[in-house]
C-alpha positions as CSV (number, residue, x, y, z in Angstrom):
1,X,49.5,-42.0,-142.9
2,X,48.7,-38.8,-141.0
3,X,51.5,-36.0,-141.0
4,X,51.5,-33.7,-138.2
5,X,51.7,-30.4,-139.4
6,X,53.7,-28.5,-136.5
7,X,55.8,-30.0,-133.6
8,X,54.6,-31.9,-130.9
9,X,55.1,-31.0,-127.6
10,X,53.0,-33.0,-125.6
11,X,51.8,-36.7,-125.5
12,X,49.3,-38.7,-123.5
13,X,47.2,-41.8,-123.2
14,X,43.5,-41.0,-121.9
15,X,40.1,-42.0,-122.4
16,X,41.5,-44.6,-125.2
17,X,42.5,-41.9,-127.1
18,X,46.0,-40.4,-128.1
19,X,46.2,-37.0,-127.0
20,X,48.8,-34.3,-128.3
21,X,49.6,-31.0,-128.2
22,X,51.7,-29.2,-130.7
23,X,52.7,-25.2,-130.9
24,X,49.5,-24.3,-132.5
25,X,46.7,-26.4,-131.1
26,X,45.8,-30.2,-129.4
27,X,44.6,-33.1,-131.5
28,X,43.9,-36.7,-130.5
29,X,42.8,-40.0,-132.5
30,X,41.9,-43.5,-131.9
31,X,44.6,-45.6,-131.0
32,X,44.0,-47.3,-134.3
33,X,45.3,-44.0,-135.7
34,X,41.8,-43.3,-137.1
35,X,39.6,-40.3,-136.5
36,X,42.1,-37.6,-136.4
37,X,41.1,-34.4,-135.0
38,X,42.8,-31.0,-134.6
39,X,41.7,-27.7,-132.9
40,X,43.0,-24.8,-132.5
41,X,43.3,-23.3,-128.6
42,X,44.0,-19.8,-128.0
43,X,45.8,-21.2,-124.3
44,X,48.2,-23.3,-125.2
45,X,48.3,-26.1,-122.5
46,X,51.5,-26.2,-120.6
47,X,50.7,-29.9,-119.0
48,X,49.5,-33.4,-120.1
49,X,45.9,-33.4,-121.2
50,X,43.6,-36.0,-119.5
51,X,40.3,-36.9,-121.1
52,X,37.5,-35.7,-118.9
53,X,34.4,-37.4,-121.1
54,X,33.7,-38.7,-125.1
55,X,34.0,-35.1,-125.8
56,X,35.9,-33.1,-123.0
57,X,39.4,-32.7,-122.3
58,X,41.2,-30.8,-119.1
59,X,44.5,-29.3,-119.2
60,X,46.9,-26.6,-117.6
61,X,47.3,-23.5,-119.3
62,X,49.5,-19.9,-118.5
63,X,45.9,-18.5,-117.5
64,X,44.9,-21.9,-115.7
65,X,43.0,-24.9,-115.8
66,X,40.7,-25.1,-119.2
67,X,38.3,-27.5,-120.3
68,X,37.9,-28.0,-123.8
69,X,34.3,-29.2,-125.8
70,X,35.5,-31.2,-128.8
71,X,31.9,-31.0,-130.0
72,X,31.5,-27.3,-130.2
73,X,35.4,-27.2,-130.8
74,X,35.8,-24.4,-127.8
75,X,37.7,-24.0,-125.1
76,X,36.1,-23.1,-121.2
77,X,38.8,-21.4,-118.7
78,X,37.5,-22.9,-115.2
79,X,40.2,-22.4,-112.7
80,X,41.6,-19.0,-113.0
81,X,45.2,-19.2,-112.0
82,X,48.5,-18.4,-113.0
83,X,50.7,-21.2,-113.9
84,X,54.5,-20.1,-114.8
85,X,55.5,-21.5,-118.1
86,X,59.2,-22.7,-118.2
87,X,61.7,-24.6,-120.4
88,X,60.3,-28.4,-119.2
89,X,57.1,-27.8,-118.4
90,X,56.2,-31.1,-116.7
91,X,53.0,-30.0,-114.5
92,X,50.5,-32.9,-114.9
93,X,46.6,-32.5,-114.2
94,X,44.6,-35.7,-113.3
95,X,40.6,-36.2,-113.2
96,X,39.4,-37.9,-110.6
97,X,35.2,-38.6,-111.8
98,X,32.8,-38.5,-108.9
């Protein structure tokens, strides 16, 4: 059983993986519930996270769009933009691949 150590604020299905956000970071696993990973991200993301790659995630932050590398665990601001955070954030980013 896996405990999720803060709230979640945030869910989505991408990529066959389940990807969350809570107050202090994102995390995402298998839909198997195995392979549980958590990072911490300085932006938190104020949208639903879509799964770019294996190892690369897109999402909306306050500074704008970011992409995070879950192999070097950092994130990548890409889009610099302000987004307005507000009490339901329900802005949703979708990848399109070439």
């Amino acid at each position: 059983m896996i405990r999720i150590p803060s709230e979640i604020k945030n869910w989505a299905f991408s990529g066959g993986k389940i990807i969350n956000t809570t107050a202090k970071g994102i995390f995402y696993m298998d839909t198997n519930v195995e392979n549980y990973m958590e990072f911490y991200v300085k932006n938190s993301p104020i949208s639903g996270i879509e799964s770019i790659d294996k190892t690369h995630f897109v999402y909306v932050t306050p500074q704008g769009i970011e992409v995070f590398d879950t192999a070097s665990k950092t994130a990548k601001l890409v889009i610099a933009k302000v987004f307005n955070k507000n009490e339901y954030n329900n802005l949703q980013i979708k990848y399109i691949a070439k």
